[in-house]
C-alpha positions in Angstrom: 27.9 -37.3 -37.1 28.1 -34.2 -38.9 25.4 -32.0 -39.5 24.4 -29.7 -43.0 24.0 -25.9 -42.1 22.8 -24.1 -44.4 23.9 -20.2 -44.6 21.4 -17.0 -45.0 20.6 -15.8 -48.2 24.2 -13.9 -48.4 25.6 -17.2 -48.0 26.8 -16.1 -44.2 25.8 -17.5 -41.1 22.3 -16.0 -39.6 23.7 -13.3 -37.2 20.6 -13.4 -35.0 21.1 -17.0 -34.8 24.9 -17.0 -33.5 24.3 -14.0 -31.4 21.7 -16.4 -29.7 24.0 -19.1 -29.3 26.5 -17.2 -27.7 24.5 -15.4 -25.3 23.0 -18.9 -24.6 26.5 -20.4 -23.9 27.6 -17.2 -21.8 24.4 -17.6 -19.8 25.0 -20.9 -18.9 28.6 -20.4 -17.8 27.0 -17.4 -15.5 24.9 -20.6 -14.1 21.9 -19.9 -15.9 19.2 -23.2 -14.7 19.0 -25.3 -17.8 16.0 -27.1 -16.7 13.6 -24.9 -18.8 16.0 -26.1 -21.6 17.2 -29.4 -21.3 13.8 -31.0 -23.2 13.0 -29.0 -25.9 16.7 -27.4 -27.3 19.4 -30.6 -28.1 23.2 -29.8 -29.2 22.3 -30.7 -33.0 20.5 -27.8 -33.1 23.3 -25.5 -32.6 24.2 -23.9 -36.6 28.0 -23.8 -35.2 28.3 -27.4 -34.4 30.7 -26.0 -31.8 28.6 -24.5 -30.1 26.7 -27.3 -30.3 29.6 -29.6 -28.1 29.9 -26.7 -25.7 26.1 -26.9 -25.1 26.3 -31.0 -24.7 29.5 -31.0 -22.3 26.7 -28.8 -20.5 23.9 -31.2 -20.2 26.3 -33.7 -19.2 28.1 -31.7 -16.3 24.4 -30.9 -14.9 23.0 -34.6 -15.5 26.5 -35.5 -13.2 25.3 -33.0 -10.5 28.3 -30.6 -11.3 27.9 -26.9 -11.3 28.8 -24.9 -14.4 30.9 -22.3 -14.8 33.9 -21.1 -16.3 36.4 -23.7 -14.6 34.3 -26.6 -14.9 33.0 -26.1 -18.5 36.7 -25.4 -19.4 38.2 -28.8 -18.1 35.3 -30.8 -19.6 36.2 -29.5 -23.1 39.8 -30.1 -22.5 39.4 -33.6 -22.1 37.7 -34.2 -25.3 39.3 -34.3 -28.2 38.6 -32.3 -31.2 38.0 -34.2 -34.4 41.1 -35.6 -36.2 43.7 -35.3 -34.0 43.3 -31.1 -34.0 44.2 -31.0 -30.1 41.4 -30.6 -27.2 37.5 -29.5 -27.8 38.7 -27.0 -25.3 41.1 -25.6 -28.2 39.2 -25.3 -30.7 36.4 -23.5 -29.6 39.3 -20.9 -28.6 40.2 -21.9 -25.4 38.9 -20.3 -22.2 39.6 -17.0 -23.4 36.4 -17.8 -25.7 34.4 -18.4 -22.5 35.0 -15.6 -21.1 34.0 -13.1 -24.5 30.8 -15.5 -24.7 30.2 -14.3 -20.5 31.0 -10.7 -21.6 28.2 -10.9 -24.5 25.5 -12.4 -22.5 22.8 -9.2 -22.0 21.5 -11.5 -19.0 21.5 -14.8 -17.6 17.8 -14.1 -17.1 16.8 -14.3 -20.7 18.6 -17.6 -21.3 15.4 -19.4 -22.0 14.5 -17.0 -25.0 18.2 -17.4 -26.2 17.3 -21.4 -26.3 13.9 -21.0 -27.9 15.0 -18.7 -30.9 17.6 -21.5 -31.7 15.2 -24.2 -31.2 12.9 -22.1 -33.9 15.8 -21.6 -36.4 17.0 -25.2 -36.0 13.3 -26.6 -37.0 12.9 -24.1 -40.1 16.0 -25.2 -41.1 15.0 -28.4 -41.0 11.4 -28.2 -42.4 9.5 -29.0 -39.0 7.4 -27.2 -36.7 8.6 -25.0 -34.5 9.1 -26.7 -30.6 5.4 -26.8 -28.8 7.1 -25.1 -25.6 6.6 -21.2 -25.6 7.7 -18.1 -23.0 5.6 -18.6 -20.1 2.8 -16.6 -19.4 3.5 -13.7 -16.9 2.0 -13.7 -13.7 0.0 -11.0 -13.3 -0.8 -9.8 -9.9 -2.7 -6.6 -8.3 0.0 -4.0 -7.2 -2.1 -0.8 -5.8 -4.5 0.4 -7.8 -2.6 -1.2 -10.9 -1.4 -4.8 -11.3 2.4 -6.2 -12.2 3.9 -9.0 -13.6 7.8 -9.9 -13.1 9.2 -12.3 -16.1 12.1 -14.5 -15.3 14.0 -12.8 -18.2 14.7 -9.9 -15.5 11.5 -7.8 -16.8 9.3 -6.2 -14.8 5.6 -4.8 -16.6 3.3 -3.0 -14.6 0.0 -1.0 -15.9 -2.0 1.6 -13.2 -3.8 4.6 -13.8 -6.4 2.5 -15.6 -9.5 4.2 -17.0 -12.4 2.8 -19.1 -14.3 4.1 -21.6 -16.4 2.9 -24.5 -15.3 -0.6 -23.7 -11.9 0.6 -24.5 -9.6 0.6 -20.9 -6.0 1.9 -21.4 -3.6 3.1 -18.5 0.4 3.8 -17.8 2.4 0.9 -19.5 5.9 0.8 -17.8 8.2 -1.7 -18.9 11.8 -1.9 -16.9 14.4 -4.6 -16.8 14.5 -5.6 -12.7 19.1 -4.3 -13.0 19.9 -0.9 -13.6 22.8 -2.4 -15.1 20.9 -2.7 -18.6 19.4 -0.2 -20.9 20.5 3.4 -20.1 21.6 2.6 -16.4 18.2 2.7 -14.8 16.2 -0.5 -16.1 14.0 1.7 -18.1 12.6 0.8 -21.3 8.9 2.0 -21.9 6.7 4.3 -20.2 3.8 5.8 -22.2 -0.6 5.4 -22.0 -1.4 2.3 -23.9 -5.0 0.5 -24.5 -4.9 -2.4 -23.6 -7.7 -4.3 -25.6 -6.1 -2.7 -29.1 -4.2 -5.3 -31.2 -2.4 -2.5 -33.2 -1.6 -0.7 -29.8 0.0 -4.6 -29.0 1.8 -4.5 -32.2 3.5 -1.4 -32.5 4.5 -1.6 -28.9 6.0 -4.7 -29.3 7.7 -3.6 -32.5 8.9 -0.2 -30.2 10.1 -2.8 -27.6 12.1 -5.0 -29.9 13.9 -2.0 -30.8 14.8 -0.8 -28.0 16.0 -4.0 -26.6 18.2 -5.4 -29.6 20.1 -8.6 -28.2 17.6 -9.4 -25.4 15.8 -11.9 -28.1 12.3 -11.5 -25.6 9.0 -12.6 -27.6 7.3 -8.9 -27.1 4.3 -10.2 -29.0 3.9 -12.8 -26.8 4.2 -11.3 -23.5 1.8 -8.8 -23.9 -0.8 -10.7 -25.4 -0.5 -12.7 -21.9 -0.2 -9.7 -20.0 -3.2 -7.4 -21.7 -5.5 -10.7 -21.6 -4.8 -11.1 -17.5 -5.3 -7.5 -16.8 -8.4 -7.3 -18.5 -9.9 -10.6 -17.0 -8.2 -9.2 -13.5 -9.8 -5.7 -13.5 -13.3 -6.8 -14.9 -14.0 -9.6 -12.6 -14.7 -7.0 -10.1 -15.3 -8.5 -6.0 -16.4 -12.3 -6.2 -20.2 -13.0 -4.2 -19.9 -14.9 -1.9 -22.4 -16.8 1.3 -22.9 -15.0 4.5 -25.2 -16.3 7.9 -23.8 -19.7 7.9 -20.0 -19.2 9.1 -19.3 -18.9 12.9 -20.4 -15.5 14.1 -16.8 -13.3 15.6 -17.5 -12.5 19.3 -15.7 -9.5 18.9 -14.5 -7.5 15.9 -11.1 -7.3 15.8 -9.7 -3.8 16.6 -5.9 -2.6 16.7 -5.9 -1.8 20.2 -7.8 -2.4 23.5 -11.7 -1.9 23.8 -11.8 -1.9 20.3 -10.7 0.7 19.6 -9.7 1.6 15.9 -11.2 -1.4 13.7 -9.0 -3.4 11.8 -9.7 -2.7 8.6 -12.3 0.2 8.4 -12.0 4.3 9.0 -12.0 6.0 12.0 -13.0 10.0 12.8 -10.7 11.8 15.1 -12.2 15.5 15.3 -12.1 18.8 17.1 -11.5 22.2 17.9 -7.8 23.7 16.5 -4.9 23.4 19.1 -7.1 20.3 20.7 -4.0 17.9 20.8 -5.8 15.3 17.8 -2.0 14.9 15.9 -0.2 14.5 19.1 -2.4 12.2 20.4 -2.1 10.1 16.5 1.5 10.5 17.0 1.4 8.7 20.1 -1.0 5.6 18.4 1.7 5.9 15.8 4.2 5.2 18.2 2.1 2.3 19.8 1.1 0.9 16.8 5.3 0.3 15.7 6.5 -0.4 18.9 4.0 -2.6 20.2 3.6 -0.5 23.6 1.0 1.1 25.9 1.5 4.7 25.0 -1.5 6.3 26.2 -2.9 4.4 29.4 -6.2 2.6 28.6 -5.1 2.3 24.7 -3.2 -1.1 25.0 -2.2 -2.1 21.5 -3.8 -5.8 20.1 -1.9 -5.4 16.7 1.3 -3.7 15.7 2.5 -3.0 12.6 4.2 0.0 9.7 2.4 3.3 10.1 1.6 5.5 7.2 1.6 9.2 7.7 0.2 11.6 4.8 0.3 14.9 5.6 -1.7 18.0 5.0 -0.7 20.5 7.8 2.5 20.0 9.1 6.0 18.8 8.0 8.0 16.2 8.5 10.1 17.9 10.9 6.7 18.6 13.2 5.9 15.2 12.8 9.6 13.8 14.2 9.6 16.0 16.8 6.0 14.5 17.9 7.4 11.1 17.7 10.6 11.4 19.1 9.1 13.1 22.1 6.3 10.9 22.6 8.6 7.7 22.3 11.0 9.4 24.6 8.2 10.4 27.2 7.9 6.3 27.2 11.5 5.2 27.8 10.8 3.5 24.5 13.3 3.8 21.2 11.5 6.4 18.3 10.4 4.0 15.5 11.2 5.2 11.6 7.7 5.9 10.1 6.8 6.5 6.6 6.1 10.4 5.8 4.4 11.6 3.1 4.2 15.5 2.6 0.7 16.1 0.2 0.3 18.8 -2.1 -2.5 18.1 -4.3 -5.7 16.2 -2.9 -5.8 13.0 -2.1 -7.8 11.8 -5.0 -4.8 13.1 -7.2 -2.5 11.0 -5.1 -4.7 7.9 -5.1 -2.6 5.5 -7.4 0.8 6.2 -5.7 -0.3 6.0 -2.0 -2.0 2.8 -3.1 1.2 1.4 -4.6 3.4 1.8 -1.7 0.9 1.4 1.1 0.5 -1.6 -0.2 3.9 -2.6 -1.0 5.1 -1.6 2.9 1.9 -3.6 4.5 0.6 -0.6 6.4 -1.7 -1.3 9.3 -2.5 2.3 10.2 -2.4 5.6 7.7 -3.2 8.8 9.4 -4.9 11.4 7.3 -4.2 15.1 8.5 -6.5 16.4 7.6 -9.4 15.6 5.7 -10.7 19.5 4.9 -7.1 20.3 3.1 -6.9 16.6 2.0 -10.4 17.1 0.0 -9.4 19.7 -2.5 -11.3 22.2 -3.5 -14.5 22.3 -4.7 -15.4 21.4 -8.1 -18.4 23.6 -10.0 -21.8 23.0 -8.2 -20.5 20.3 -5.8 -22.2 20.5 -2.1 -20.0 19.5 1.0 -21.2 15.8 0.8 -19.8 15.5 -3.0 -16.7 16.5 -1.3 -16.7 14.2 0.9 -17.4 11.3 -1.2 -14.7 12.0 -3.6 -12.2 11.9 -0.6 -14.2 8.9 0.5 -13.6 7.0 -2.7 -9.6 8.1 -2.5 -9.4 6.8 1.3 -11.4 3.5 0.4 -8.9 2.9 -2.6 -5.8 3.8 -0.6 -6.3 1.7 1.9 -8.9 -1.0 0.6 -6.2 -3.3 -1.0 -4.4 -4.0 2.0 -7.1 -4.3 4.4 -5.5 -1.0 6.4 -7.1 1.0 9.3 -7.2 4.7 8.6 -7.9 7.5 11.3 -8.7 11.0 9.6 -8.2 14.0 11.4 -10.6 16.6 11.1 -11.6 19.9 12.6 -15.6 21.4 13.6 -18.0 24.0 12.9 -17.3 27.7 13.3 -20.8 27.3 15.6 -19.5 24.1 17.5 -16.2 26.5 18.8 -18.8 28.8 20.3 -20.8 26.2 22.2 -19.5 26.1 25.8 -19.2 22.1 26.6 -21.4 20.6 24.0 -20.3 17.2 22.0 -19.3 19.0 18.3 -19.8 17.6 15.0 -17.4 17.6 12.1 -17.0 20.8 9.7 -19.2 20.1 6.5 -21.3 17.3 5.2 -23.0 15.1 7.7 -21.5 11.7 5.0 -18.3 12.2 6.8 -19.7 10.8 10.2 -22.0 8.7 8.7 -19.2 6.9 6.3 -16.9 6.4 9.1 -17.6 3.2 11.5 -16.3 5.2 14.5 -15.7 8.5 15.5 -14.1 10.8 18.2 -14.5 14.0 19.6 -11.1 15.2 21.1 -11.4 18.6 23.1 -8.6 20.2 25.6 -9.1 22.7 28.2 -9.1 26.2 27.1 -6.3 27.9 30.0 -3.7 24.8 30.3 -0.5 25.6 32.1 2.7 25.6 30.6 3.9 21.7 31.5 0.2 20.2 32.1 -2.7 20.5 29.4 -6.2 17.9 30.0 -8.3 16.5 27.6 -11.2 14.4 26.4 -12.0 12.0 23.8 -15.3 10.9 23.5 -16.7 8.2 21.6 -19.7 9.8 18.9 -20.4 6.8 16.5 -19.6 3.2 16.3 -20.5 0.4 14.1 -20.5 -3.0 15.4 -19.5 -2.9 18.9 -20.8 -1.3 22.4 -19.8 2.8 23.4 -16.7 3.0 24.8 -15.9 4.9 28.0 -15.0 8.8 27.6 -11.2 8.4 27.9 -9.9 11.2 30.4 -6.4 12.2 30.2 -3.6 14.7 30.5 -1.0 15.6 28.6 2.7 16.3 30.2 4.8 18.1 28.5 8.4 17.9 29.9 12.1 19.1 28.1 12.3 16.7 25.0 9.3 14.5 26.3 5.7 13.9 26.2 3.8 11.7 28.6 0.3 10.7 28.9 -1.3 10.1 32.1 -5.2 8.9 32.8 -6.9 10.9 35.0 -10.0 9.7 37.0 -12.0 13.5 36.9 -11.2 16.2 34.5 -10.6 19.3 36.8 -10.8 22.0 34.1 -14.3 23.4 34.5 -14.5 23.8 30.3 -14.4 19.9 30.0 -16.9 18.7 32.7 -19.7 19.3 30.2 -18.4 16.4 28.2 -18.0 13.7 30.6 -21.4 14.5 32.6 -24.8 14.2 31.4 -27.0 17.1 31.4 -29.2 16.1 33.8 -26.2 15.4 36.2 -25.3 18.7 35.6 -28.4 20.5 36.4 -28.7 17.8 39.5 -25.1 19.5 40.5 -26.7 23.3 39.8 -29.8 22.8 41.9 -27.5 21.6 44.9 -27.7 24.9 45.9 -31.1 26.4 45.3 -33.8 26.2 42.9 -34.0 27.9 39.3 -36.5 28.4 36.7 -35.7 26.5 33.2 -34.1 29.6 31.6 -31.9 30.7 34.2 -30.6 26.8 34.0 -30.3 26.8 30.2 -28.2 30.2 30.8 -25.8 28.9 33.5 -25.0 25.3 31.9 -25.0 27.2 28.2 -27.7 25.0 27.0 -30.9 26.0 25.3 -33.9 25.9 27.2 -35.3 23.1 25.3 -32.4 21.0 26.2 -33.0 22.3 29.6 -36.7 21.3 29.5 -36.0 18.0 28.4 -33.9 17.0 31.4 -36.1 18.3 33.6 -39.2 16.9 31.7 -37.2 13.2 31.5 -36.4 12.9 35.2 -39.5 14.6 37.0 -40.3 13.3 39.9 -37.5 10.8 39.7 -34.3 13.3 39.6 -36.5 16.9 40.1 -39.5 18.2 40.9 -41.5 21.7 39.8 -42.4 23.6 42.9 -45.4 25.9 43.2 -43.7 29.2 42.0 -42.7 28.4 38.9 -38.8 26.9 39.7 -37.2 23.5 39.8 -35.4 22.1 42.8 -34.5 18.6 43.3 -36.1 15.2 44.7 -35.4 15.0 48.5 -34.2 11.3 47.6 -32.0 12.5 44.8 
């Protein structure tokens, strides 16, 4: 039966309307699913009744199990014939030439569902009725970073970050982008600007700016950032649900990422010590364990492997290859590819686009080196702990989303470098140690020789599981290799201090003769009230004060 159109107020067809209907019909010969379609948009309500039978042959090659495109669409048409004897359907729509200029003005198969809905919505004020009850899905709105994206199945992307609030107001970086470089300018973009999200004329001239700048893409701006503002904002102000604790099975052991445990899945390790002490060799090497799944250095058996993140204060990437490749070569094992990211402002500053991509590649380990050049400057009246806390904050946000182990590397006090064998403590503000839930002392010996070089870790701090053994190792440096071996007594006479107690020192001094306190404190380089409390501690179990004044040791000792 035919149907009445009725023309615009110039007595022409509605242009917005046909350009819908033929990028509608080009989307579907592209094979654009018609199963968001099929119910709500029917051929009557087509204004070129054409267009109308191309849309039904359509519905019935999909209802027939038939794919659609050009060929298939084209031979259904053909074999119906055109009213009144005028030749094929196929024929008067134009033939498959037609087809082709309805594929070539399609902006996007992806948008074929808005195509159908804004003829749906002309059809029923044409005819007096409400518009169709179905509307553009709501975006899914997820956390990405620091931020949180949505991807529309018209091939647009939005994503918001950089989110601040204030005075109940909370506005960030609105990008919209179409997910093909092929639209737009060539690069998918089409907005990028600060935006507040909880403003309704904010909403409105945006989506006015938007509509503009995609002419033809028929998207419902209005509506999809109403959905997307209203999901961020419930998102970001739900903050961390409560929940129970006490009443689920207790973990016998936390999990760590390698043997012992050893770097805690999910928290922040310490590595510290003196300059030239081997601490980004030895994280190259965990790096290289970490990717390839294999005992690097001995003792240090990897649990869980995964993508490494390096960001980088010190070096350069080519330092950081050259660590790697040697390491993995000094292991027989193939170099892994590991993400490398040079820093030049602090880490706070870098906060939102570490987050993004950390989270994006699944990181399991980033490596911080190193936390003094990674804190910044101080701002105007801030102490060393206000430092540290700002750097804090960044590290948490970096890694928090993804649940990722970080290991900063840092250096020690100008004092600590004079002390002859004492345990050091990190440069600055005593939060550093006491946010991390493990730390490491790393020292080397002083006068390595050229191919050989010792060294120590010791375990200062740990949260939630014993002290681990000092790891004793040395370092072997060969052409275009690097090996670590374990070693079962450190031979350089500048690390002993670190792997003996000081009363097993002073047990080893007064081997050969007794000493007064001072003259200990002065050979082991330890005050004499350190020296007095060993003594004091083990008398008459270890030593024993004789009558002028010196102490020797316990004939059972």
């Amino acid at each position: 039966m035919k149907r009445a159109r009725g023309p615009d107020q110039n007595g022409r067809a509605p242009a917005a309307e046909l350009d819908a209907e033929r990028a509608l019909l080009g989307a579907i010969v592209m094979g654009a699913p018609m199963a968001g379609i099929r119910p709500f948009l029917h051929p009557e309500d087509f204004w070129r009744e054409t267009h109308g039978i191309v849309y039904a042959e359509a519905l019935k090659l999909e209802a027939a199990g038939i794919p659609i495109d050009n060929m298939t669409l084209a031979s259904a048409l053909e074999q119906r014939p055109a009213d009144a004897g005028e030749g094929s359907m196929l024929e008067r729509v134009g033939g498959r030439a037609q087809l082709q200029v309805w594929v070539a003005e399609c902006p996007t198969t992806r948008n074929a569902l808005y195509y159908a809905e804004q003829i749906a919505r002309a059809a029923a004020e044409r005819a007096g009725r409400p518009a169709p009850a179905h509307t553009a899905p709501a975006p899914l709105v997820q956390r990405a970073g620091l931020g949180y994206r949505a991807s529309l199945p018209i091939g647009v992307v939005l994503a918001v970050d950089r989110l601040r609030e204030s005075h109940g107001d909370l506005t960030g970086e609105l990008s919209v982008s179409w997910t093909t470089t092929t639209l737009g300018n060539g690069d998918g973009h089409i907005y990028r600007g600060r935006f507040n999200l909880g403003s309704l004329t904010a909403r409105s001239s945006t989506a006015r700016f938007l509509g503009d700048r995609t002419q033809g893409a028929q998207v419902p701006w209005s509506e999809v950032l109403e959905h997307f503002c209203v999901a961020v904002m419930d998102l970001h102000r739900s903050g961390v649900k409560t929940v129970m604790v006490g009443q689920l099975p207790a973990r016998q052991v936390m999990p760590s990422l390698f043997d012992g445990g050893f770097l805690l899945e999910g928290t922040e390790a310490e590595l510290y010590g003196p300059g030239g002490a081997g601490k980004t060799t030895f994280a190259a090497a965990l790096i290289v364990s970490m990717e390839t799944g294999q005992e690097i250095i001995p003792g240090l058996r990897p649990v869980l492997t995964g993508p490494c993140f390096i960001a980088d204060y010190e070096g350069d990437q080519g330092v950081w290859n050259d660590l790697i490749a040697k390491v993995a070569a000094g292991a027989g094992v193939a170099a892994p590819a590991v993400r490398y990211h040079r820093c030049v402002r602090p880490l706070p500053e870098l906060v939102e686009e570490l987050a993004q991509e950390v989270q994006d590649a699944g990181i399991a380990l980033i490596v911080l080196d190193s936390v003094e050049r990674a804190s910044g400057a101080s701002h105007g009246g801030e102490t060393f702990n206000d430092r540290v806390g700002r750097l804090q904050a960044a590290v948490d946000a970096i890694r928090g989303a993804a649940g990722t182990t970080s290991l900063l590397i840092d250096h020690v006090a100008g004092e600590d470098l004079r002390s002859a064998g004492a345990v050091a403590k990190p440069i600055g503000g005593v939060m550093k140690s006491n946010w991390a839930r493990e730390t490491y002392y790393m020292r080397r010996e002083t006068e390595p020789s050229n191919d050989r070089a010792e060294l120590v870790v010791v375990d200062t701090k740990r949260n939630y599981r014993a002290k681990l053994h000092d790891l004793k190792l040395a370092i072997i440096y060969e052409p275009g290799k690097i090996r670590f071996e374990r070693i079962d007594q450190v031979s350089a006479p500048d690390l002993a201090p670190l792997v003996t107690t000081g009363a097993d020192r002073i047990a080893q001094l007064l081997s050969a003769g007794a000493m007064t306190a001072p003259a200990i404190a002065a050979s082991l380089g330890m005050t004499q009230e350190a020296a007095r409390a060993h003594l004091s501690r083990h008398r008459g179990k270890r030593f024993m004060k004789l009558q002028d004044g010196t102490w020797g040791l316990v004939a059972h000792a």
